[in-house]
ZAKE-227884 format. One line per 3 residues: number of its first residue (from 0); their letters; for each residue x, y, z of C-alpha. Coordinates in nm, 3 decimals. Layout:
BEGIN
NUM	A	X,Y,Z; ...
END
This chain:
BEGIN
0	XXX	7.846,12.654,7.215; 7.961,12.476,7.545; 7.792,12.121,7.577
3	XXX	7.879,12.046,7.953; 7.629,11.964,8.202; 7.548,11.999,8.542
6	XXX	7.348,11.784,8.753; 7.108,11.836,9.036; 7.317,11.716,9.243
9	XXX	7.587,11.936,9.224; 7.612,12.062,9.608; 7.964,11.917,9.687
12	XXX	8.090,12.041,9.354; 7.984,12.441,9.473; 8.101,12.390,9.805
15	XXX	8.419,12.285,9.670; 8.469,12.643,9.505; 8.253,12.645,9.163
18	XXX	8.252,12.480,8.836; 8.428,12.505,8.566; 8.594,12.811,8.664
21	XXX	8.974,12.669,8.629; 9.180,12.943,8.411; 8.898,13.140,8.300
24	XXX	8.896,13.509,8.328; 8.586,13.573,8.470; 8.217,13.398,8.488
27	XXX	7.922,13.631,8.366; 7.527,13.535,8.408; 7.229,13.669,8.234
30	XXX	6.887,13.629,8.372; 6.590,13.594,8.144; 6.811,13.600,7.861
33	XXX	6.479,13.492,7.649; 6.588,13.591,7.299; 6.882,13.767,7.369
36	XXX	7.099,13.607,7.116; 7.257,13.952,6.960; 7.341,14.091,7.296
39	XXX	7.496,13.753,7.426; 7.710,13.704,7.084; 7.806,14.086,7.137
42	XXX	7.976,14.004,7.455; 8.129,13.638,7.316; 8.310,13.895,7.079
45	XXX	8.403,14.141,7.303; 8.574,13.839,7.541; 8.731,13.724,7.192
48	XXX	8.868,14.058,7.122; 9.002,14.101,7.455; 9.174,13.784,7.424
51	XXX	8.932,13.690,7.745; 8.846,13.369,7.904; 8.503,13.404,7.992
54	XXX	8.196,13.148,8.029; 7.903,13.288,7.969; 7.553,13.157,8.144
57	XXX	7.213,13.195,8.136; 6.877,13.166,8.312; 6.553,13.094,8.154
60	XXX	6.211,12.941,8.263; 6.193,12.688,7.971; 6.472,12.515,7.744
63	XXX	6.233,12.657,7.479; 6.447,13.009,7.492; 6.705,13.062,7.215
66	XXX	6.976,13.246,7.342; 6.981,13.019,7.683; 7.069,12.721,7.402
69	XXX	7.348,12.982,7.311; 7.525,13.018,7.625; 7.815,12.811,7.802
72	XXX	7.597,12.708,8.066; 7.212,12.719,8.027; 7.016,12.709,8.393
75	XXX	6.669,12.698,8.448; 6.506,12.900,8.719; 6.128,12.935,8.808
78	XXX	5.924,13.238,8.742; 6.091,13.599,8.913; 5.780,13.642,9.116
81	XXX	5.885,13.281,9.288; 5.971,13.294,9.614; 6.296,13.174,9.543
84	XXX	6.369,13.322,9.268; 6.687,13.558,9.426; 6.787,13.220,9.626
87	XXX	6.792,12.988,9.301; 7.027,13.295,9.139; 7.269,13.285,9.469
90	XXX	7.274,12.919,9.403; 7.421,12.988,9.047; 7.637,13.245,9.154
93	XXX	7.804,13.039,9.410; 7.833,12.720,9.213; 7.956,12.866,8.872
96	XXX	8.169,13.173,9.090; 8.019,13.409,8.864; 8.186,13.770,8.860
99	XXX	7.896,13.933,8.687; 7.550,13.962,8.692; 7.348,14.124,8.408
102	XXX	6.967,14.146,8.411; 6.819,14.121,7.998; 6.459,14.288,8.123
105	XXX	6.226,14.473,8.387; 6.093,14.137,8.557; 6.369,14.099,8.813
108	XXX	6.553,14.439,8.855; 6.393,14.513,9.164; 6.473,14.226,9.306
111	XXX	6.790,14.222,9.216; 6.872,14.599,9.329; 6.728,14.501,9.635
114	XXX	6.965,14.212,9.693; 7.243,14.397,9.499; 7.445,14.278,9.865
117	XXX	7.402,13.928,9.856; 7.568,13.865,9.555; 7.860,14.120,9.628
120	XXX	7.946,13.976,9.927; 7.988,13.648,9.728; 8.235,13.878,9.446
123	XXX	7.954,13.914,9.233; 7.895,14.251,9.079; 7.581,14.346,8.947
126	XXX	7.483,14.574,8.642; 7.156,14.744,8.848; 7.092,15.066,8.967
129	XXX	6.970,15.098,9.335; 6.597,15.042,9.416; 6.537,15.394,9.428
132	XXX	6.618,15.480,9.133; 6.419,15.151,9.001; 6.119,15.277,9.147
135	XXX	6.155,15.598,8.973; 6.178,15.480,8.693; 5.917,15.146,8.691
138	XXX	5.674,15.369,8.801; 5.541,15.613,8.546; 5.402,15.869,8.786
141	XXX	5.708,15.895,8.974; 5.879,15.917,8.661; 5.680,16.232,8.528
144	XXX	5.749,16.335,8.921; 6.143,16.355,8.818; 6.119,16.451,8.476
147	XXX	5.913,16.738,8.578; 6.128,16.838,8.905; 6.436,16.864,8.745
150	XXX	6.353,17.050,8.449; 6.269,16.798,8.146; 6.031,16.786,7.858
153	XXX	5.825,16.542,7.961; 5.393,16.424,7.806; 5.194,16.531,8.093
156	XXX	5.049,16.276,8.353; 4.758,16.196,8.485; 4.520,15.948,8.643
159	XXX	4.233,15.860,8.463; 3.972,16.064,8.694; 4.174,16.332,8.620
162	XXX	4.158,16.336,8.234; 3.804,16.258,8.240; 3.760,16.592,8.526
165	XXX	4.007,16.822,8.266; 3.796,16.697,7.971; 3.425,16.803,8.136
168	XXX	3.617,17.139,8.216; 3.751,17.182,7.870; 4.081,17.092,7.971
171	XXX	4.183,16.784,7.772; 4.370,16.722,7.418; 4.271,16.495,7.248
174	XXX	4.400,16.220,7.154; 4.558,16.112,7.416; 4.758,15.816,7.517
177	XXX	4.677,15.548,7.803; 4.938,15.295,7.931; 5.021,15.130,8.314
180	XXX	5.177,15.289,8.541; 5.375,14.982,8.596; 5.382,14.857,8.245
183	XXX	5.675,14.731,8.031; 5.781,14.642,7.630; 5.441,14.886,7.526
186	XXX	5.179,14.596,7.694; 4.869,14.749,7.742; 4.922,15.089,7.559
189	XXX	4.653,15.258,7.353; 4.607,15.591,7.173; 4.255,15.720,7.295
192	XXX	4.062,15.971,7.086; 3.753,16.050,7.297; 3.600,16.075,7.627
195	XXX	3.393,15.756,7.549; 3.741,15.538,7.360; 3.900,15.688,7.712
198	XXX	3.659,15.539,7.958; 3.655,15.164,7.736; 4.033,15.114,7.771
201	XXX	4.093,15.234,8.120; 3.865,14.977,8.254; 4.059,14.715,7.988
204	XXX	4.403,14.837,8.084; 4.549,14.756,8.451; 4.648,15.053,8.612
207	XXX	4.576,15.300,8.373; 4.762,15.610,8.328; 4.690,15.936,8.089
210	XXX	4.925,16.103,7.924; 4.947,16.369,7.662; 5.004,16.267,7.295
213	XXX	5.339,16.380,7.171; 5.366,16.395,6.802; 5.707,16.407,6.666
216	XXX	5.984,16.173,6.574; 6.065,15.940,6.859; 6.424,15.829,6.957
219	XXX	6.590,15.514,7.201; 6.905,15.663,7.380; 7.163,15.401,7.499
222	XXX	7.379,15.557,7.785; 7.678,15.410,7.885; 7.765,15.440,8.302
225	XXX	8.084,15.305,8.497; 8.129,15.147,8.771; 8.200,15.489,8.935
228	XXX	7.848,15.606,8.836; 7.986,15.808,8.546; 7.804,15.839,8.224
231	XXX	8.084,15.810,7.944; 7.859,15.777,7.641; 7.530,15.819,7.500
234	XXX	7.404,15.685,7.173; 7.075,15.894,7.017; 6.864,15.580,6.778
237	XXX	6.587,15.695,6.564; 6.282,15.461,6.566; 6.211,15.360,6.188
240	XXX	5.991,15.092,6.286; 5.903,14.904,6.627; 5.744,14.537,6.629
243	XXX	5.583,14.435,6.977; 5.727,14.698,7.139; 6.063,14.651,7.020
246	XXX	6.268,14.809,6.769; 6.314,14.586,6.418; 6.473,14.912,6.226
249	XXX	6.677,15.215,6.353; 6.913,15.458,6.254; 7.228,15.611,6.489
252	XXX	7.170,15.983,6.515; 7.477,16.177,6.646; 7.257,16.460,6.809
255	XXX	7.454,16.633,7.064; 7.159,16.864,7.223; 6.942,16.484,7.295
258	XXX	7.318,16.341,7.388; 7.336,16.647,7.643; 7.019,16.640,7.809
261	XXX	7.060,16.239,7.829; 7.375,16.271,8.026; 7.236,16.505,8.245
264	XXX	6.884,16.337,8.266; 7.090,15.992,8.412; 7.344,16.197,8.610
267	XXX	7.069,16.339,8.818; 6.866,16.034,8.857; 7.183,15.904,8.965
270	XXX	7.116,15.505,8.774; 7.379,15.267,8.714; 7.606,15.130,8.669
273	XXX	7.558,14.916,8.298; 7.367,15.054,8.029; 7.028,15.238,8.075
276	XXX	6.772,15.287,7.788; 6.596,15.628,7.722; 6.301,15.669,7.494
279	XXX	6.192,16.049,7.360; 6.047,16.234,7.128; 6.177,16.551,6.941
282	XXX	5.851,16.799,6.812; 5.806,17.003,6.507; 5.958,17.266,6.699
285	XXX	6.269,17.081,6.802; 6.145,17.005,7.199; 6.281,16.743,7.347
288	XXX	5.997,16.513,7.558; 6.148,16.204,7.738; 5.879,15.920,7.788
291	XXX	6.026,15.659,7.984; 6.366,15.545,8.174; 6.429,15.188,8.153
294	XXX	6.756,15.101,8.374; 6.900,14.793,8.161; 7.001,14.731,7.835
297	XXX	6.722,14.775,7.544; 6.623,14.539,7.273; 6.792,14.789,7.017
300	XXX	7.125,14.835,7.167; 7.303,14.620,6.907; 7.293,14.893,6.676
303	XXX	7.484,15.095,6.927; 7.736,14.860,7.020; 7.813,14.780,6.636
306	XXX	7.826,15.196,6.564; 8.158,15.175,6.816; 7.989,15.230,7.171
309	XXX	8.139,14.884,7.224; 7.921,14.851,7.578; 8.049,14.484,7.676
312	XXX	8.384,14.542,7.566; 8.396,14.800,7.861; 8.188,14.613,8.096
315	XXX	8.437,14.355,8.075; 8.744,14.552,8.085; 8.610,14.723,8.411
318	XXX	8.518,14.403,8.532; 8.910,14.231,8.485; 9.049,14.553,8.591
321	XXX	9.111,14.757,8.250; 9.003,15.101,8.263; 8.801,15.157,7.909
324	XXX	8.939,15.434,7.715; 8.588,15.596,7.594; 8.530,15.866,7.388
327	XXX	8.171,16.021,7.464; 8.107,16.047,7.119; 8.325,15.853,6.914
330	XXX	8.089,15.615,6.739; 7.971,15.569,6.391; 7.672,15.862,6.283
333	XXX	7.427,15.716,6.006; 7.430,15.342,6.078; 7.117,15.217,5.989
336	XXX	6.996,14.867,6.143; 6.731,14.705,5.955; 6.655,14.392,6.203
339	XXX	6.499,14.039,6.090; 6.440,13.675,6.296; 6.679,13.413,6.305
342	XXX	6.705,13.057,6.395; 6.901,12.863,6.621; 6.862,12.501,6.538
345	XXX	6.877,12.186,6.754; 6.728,11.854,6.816; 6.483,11.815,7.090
348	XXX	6.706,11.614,7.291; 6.992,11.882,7.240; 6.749,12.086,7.391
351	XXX	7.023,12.192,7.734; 6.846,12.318,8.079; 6.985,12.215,8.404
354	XXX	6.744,12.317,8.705; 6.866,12.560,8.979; 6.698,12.472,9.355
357	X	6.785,12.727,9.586
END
């Protein structure tokens, strides 16, 4: 774990070119790295294997966050919906000359696809998809729009007056499911199994959506995309068990018909580059019904990387220049990850944070 520090007064330092930067292969920054320590440690070992010098930084609200106390550099930034948020993240890039920019979860991708220009004009890449392609995929509805369109198994959508209009015709399913439209990590998501459980939670649940309920056994797809906007790999994870809307166990599943329709489901919505995260279900009668798109890297992808889909390896060959030799399915079938906590232990005053103004 790097120890050095940076003050708040480090202005000249930036202007002089960035810190700490001196024979080092590249700089990479994750925002709201949170609890991120698997995915952070996945990279350190990727550089390592490379033979790569690269620091590693993060940004965090609080010291309190684990993997922050695990990176090279650990910044603290206020909240994404700040108002300068995107400034206090130029700040970093230009002080640390960071090369890379990878976003951990939903809260700032917008932002940053919208800014995506900003930081490349200072030589920082970013791992985010453009904001269309956000949008598509943050919002639900416009989601089932796309799914839909182009051909997809996909639950059927709905607003709430809708369901509630089907079911007085004779219309509706039940159960069905109700979530946000604009919802993230399953907050606010509840299985409904009447007209009267469906009218309770959509006045309890921002935003509400209906969808249909999909029985069957539900999947997490990682998909791999270069910096030419090429998908080179897609991983298929069974769900075994999900905690807060995250998986804790999960089993590689080398299913080429969900690896197909994957490819071509991210191909078409044209996301990337980095990693994007698809969750599905496969029925009884072997349809394939993809629930959300979710353009970043998921809580499970771990699993993935340690099956062979080495994703940071090849994010950081492409970003010093290496061309990643990737076979589209050469990764390990069968490898279960059974997931637990961890600790990473400190004193309070080893606690490391060094605020960001913009």
């Amino acid at each position: 774990m790097g120890k050095s520090q940076v003050g708040e007064d480090a202005t000249a330092e930036a202007e002089a070119g960035g810190k700490g930067t001196a024979g080092c292969d590249g700089v990479v920054l994750f925002t709201c790295i949170g609890r991120r320590v698997s995915l952070l440690r996945c990279f350190q070992a990727a550089a390592g294997d490379l033979g790569l010098r690269v620091s590693f930084c993060g940004t965090d609200t609080s010291k309190l966050s684990p993997a922050l106390q695990v990176c090279d550099e650990a910044l603290l930034v206020g909240p994404t919906t700040q108002a300068d948020y995107v400034g206090q993240l130029l700040s970093i890039v230009r002080r640390y000359a960071v090369s890379l920019l990878v976003p951990t979860v939903d809260l700032d991708l917008r932002l940053l696809a919208e800014h995506r220009p900003r930081f490349e004009a200072l030589g920082c890449r970013v791992l985010v998809s453009n904001p269309e392609v956000i949008d598509v995929c943050q919002d639900k509805r416009r989601t089932f729009g796309f799914l839909k369109k182009n051909g997809f198994g996909s639950p059927t959508t709905m607003s709430v007056r809708a369901a509630l209009a089907a079911d007085l015709r004779g219309e509706l399913k039940w159960p069905c499911f109700l979530k946000r439209w604009d919802g993230y990590a399953g907050l606010d998501n509840a299985v409904v199994r009447d007209r009267r459980e469906l009218r309770f939670f959509a006045r309890r649940i921002p935003n509400a959506i209906c969808q249909e309920f999909i029985e069957g056994v539900e999947y997490t797809c990682d998909v791999y995309i270069d910096s030419g906007l090429c998908v080179r790999c897609v991983v298929p994870r069974r769900r075994l068990e999900v905690r807060s809307g995250e998986v804790s166990k999960s089993c590689v599943v080398k299913n080429p018909q969900i690896m197909d329709q994957a490819k071509r489901l991210v191909e078409l919505l044209g996301a990337g580059p980095g990693v994007v995260t698809l969750q599905l279900f496969v029925t009884e009668n072997g349809e394939i019904k993809f629930t959300e798109v979710n353009p970043r890297f998921g809580g499970g992808v771990p699993l993935s990387i340690r099956a062979g889909a080495d994703f940071p390896r090849w994010i950081l060959q492409e970003l010093t220049g290496r061309p990643p030799q990737i076979e589209f399915d050469g990764f390990t079938d069968g490898l279960v990850m059974l997931r637990y906590d961890a600790e990473v232990w400190l004193q309070d005053s080893e606690l490391r944070g060094t605020k960001i103004d913009a």
